[in-house]
N, CA, C and O of each residue as an XYZ file, in Angstrom:
548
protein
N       0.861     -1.184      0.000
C       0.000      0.000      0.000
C       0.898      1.234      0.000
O       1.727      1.466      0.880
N       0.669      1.983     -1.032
C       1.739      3.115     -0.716
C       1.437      4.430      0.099
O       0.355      5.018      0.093
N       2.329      4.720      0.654
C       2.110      5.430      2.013
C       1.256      7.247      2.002
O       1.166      8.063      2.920
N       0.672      7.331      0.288
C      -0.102      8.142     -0.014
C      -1.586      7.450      0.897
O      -2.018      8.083      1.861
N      -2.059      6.517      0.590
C      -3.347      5.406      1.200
C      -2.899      5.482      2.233
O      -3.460      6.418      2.802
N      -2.200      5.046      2.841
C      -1.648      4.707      4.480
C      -2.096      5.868      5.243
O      -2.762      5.798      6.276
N      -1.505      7.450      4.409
C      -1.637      8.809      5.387
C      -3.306      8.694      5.583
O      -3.802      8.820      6.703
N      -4.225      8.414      4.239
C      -5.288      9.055      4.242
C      -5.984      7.854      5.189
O      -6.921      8.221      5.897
N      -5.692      6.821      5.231
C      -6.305      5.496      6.320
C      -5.527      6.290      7.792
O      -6.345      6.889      8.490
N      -4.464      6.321      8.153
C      -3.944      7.279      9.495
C      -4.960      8.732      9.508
O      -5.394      8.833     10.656
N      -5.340      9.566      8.872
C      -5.923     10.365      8.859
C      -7.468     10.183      9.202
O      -7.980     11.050      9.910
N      -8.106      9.315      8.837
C      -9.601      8.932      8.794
C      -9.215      8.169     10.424
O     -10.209      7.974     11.123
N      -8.411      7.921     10.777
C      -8.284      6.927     12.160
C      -7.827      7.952     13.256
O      -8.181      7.920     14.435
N      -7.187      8.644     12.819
C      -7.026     10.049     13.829
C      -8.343     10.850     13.577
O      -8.635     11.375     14.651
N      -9.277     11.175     12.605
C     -10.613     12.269     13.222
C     -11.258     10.980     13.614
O     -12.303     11.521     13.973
N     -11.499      9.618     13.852
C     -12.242      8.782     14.629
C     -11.690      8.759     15.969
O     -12.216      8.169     16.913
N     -10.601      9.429     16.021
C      -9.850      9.295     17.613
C      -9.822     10.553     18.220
O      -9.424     10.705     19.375
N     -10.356     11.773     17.271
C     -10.286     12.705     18.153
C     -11.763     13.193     18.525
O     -12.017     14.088     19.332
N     -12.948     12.238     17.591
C     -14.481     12.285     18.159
C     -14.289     11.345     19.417
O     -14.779     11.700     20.489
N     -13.919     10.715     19.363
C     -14.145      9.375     20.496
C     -13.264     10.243     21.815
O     -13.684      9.917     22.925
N     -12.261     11.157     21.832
C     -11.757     11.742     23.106
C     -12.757     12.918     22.575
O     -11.790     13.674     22.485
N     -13.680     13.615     22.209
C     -14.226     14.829     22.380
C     -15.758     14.149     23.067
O     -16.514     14.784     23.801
N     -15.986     12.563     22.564
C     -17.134     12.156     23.126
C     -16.848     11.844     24.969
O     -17.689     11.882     25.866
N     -15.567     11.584     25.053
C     -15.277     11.390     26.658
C     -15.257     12.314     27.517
O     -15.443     12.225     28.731
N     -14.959     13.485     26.701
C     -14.907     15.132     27.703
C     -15.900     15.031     28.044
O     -16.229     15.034     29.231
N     -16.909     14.873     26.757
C     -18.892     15.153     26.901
C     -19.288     14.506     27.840
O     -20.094     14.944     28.661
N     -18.605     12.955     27.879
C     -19.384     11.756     28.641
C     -19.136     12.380     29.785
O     -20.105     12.515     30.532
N     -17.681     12.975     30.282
C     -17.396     13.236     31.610
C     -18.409     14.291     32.639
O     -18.860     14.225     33.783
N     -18.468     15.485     31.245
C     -19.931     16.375     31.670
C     -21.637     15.922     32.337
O     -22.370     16.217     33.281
N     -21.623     15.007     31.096
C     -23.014     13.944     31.354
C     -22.683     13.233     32.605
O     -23.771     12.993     33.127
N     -21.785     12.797     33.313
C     -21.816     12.093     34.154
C     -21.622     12.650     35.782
O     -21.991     12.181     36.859
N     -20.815     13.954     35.381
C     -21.532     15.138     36.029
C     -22.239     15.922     36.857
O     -22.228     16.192     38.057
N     -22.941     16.255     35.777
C     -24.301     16.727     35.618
C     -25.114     15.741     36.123
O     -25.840     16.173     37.018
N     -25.310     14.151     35.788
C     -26.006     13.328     36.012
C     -27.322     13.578     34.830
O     -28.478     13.868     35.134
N     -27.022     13.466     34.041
C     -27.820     13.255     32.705
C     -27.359     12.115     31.890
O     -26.399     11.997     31.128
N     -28.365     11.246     32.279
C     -28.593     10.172     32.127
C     -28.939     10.220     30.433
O     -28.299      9.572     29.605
N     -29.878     10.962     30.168
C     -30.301     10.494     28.607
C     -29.246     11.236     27.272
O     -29.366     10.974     26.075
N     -28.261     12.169     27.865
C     -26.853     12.773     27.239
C     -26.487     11.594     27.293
O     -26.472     10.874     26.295
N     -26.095     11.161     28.591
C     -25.163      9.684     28.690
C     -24.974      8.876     27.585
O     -23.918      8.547     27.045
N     -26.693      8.449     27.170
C     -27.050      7.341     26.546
C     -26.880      7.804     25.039
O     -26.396      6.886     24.377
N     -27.135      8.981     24.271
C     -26.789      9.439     23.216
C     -25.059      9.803     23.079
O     -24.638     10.082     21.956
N     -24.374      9.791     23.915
C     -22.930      9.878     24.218
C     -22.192      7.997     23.848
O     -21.090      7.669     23.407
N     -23.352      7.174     24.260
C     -22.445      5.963     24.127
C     -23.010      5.555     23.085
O     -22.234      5.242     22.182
N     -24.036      5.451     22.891
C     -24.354      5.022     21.049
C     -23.829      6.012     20.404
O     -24.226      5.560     19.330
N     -23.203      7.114     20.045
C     -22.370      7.927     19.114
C     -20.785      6.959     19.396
O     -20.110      6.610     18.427
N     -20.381      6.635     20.795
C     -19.200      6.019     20.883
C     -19.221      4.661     20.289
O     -18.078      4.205     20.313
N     -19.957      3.947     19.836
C     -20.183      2.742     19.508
C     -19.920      2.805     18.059
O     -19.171      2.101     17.383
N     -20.991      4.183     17.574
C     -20.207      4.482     15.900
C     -19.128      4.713     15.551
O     -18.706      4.291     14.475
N     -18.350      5.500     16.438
C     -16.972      5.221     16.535
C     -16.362      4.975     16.432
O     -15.474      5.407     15.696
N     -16.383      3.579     17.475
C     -15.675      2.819     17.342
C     -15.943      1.337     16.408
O     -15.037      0.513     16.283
N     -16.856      1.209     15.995
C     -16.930      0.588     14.605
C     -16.123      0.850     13.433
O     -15.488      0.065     12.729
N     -16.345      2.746     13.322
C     -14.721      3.051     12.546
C     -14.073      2.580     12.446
O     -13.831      1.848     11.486
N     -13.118      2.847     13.893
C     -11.651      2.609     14.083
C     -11.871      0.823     14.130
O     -10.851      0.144     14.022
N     -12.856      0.310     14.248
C     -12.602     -1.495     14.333
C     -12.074     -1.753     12.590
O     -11.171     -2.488     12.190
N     -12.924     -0.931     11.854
C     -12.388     -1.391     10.311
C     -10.843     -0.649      9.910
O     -10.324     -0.622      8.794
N     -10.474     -0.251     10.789
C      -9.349     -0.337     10.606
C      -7.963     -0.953     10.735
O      -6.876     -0.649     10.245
N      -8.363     -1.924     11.561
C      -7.328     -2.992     12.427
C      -6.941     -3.749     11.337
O      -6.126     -4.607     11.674
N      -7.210     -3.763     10.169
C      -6.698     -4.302      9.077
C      -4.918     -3.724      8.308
O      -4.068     -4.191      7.550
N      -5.131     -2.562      9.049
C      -3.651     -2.304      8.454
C      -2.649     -2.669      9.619
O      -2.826     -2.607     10.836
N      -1.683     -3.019      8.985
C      -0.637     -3.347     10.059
C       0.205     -2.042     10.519
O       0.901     -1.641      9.586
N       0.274     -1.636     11.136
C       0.549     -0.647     11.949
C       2.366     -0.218     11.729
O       3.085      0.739     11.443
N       2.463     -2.184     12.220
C       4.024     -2.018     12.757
C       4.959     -1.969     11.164
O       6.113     -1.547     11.093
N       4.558     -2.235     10.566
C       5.015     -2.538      9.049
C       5.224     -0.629      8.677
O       6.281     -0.091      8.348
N       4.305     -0.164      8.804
C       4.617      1.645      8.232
C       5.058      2.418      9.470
O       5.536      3.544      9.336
N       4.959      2.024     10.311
C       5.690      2.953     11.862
C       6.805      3.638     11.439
O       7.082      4.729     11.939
N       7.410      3.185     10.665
C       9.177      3.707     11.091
C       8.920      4.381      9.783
O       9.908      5.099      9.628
N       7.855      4.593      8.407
C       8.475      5.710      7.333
C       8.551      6.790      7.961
O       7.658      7.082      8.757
N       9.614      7.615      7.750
C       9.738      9.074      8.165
C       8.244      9.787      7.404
O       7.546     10.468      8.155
N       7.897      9.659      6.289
C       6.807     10.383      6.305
C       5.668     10.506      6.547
O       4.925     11.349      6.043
N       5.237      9.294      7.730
C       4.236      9.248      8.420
C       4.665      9.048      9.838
O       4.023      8.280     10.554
N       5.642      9.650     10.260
C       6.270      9.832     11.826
C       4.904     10.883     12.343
O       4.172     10.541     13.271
N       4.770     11.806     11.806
C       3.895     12.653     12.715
C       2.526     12.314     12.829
O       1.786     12.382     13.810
N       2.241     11.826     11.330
C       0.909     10.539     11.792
C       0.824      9.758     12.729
O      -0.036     10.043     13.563
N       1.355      8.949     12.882
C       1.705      8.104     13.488
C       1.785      8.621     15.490
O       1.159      7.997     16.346
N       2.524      9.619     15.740
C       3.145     10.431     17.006
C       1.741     11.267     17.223
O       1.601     11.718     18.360
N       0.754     11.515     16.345
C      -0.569     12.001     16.842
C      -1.737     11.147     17.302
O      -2.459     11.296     18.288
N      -1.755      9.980     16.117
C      -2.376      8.546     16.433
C      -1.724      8.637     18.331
O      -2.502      9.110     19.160
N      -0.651      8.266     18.685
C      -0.172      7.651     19.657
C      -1.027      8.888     20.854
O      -1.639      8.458     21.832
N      -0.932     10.284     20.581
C      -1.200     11.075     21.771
C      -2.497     10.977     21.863
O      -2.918     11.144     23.008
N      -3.515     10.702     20.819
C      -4.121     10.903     20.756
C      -5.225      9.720     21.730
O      -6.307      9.983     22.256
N      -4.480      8.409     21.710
C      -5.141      7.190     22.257
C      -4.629      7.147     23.693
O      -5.347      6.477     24.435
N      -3.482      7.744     24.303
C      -3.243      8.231     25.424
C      -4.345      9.007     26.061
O      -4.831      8.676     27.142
N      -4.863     10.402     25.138
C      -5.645     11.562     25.703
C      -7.307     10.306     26.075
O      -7.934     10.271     27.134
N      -7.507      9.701     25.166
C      -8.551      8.925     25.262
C      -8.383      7.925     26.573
O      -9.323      7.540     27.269
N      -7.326      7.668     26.717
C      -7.020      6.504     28.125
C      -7.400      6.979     28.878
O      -8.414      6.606     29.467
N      -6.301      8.661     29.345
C      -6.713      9.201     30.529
C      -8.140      9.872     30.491
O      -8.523     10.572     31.429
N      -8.632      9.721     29.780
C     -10.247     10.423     29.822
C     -10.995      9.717     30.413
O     -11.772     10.061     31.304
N     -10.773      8.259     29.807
C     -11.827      6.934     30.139
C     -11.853      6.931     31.627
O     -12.799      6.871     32.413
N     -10.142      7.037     31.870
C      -9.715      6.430     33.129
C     -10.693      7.095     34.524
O     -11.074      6.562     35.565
N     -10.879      8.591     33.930
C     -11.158      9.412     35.023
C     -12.731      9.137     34.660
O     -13.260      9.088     35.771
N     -13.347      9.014     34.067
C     -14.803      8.541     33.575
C     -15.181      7.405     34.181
O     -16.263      7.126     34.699
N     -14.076      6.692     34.059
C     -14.221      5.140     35.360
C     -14.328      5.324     36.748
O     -15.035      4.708     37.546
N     -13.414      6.397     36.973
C     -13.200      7.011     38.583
C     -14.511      7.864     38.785
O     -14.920      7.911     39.945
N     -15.237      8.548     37.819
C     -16.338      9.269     38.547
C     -17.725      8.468     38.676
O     -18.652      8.634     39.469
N     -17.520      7.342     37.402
C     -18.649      6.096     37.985
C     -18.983      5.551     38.939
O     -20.106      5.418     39.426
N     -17.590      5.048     39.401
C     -17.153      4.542     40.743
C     -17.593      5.280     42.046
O     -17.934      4.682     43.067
N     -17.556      6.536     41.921
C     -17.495      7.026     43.011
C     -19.102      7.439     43.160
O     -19.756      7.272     44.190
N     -19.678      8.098     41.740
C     -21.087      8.022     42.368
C     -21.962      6.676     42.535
O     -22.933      6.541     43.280
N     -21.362      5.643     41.614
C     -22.074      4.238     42.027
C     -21.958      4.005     44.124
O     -23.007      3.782     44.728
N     -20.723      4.097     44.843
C     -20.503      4.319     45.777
C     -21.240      5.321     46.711
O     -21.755      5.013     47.785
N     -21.223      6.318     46.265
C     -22.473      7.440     46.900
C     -23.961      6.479     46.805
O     -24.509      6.068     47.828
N     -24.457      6.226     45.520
C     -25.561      5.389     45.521
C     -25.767      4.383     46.788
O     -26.811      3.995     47.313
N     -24.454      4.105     47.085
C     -24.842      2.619     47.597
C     -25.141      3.038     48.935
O     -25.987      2.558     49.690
N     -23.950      4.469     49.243
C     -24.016      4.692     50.962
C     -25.321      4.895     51.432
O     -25.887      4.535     52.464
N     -25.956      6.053     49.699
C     -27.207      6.220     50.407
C     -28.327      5.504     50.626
O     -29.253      5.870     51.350
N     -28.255      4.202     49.847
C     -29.031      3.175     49.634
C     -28.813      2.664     51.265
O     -29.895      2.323     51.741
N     -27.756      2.543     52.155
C     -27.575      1.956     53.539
C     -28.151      2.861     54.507
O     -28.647      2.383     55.527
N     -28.145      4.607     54.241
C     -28.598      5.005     55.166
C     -30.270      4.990     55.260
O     -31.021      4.958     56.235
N     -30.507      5.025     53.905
C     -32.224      5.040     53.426
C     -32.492      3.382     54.167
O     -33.332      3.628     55.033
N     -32.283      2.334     54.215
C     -32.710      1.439     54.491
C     -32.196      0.487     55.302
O     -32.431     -0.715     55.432
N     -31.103      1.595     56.066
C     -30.636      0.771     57.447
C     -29.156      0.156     57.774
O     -29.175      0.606     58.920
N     -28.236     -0.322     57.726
C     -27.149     -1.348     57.638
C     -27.175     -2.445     58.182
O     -26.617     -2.500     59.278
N     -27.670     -3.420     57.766
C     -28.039     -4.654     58.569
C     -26.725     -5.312     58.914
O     -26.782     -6.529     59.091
N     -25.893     -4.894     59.005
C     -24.478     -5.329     59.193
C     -24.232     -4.877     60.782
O     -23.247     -5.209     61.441
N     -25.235     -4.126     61.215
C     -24.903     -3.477     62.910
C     -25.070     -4.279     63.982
O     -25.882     -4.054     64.879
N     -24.510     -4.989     63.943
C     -24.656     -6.088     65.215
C     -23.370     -5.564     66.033
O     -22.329     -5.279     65.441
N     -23.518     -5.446     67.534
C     -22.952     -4.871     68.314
C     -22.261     -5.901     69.799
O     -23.052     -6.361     70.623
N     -21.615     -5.999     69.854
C     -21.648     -6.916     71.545
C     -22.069     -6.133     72.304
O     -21.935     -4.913     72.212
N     -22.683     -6.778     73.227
C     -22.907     -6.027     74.677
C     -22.464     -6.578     75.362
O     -21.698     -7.504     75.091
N     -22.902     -6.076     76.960
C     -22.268     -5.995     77.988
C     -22.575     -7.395     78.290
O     -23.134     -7.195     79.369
N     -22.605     -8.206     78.191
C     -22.440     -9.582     78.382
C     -21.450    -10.283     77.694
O     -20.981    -11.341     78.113
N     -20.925     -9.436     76.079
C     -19.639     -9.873     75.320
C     -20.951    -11.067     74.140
O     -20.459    -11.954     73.443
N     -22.152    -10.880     74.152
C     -22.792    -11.426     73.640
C     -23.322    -10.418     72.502
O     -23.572     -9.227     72.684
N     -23.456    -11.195     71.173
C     -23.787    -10.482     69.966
C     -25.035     -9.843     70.318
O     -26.040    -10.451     70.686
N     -24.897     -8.212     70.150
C     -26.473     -8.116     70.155
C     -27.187     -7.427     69.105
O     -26.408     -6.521     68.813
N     -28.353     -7.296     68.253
C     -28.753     -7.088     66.884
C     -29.175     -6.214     66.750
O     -30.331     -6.192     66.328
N     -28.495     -5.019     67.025
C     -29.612     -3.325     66.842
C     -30.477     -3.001     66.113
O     -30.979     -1.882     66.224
N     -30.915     -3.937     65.115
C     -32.138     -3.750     64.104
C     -31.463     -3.240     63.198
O     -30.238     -3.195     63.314
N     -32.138     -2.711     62.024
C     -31.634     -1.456     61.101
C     -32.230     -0.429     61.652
O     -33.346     -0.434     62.172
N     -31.327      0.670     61.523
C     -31.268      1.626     61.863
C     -31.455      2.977     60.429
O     -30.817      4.008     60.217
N     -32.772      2.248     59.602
C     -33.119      2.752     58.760
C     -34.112      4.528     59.249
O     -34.970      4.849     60.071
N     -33.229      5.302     58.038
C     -34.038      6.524     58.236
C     -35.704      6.660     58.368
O     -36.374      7.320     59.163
N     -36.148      5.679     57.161
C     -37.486      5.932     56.950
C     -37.927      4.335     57.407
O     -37.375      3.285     57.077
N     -39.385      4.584     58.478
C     -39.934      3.690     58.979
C     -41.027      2.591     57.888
O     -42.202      2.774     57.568
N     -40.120      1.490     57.536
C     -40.394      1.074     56.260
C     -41.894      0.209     56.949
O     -42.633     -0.326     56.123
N     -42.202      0.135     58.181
C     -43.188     -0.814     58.315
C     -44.456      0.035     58.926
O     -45.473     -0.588     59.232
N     -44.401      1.254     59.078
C     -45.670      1.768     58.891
C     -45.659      2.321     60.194
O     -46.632      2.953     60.605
């Protein structure tokens, strides 16, 4: 393939890599914000995406790496799937953390049944849940 095709296949694979890190900034906003239905139009656009870049795994990469005249192709491809890592990465970390909020509040709304206490006998004793809202009326 001569490395005229190669630039314009590196080129079509770099603007699929720089929607897919402009869709992660967005996702990061949506997730946020807590907009759920952004979210969901954020990951079906990422799915088109990355269907792109899947038809591209056909070129071998390591075979044109080293022409000098696709070094800077190539050195943008690379920053560019970095900028996308650390995007994801922190997109993973803010999931995490409100999935975690979810859960605390899910324990205080309905108690921690995990509160078993010894008492003064050194005998287990079962404090109930110690749920906010009186779920039995």
């Amino acid at each position: 393939m001569p490395s005229r095709e190669i630039r314009a296949v590196l080129e079509e694979e770099s603007l699929a890599l720089k929607n897919l890190v402009n869709l992660a900034k967005e996702k990061r906003d949506a997730i946020l914000h807590d907009n759920i239905e952004e979210l969901s139009r954020i990951i079906k656009a990422e799915e088109e995406e990355l269907a792109v870049i899947n038809g591209f795994e056909s070129l071998n990469h390591d075979a044109y790496r080293e022409l000098p005249e696709l070094q800077l192709c190539y050195e943008e491809r690379e920053t560019l799937i970095e900028e996308l890592k650390e995007s994801n990465l922190l997109n993973q970390k803010l999931l995490e953390d409100s999935l975690a909020f979810i859960n605390f509040s899910l324990r205080v709304l309905h108690g921690d049944e995990g509160g078993n206490l010894y008492g003064s006998s050194g005998n287990v004793e079962n404090q109930g849940a110690n749920s906010v809202i009186n779920w039995r009326g």
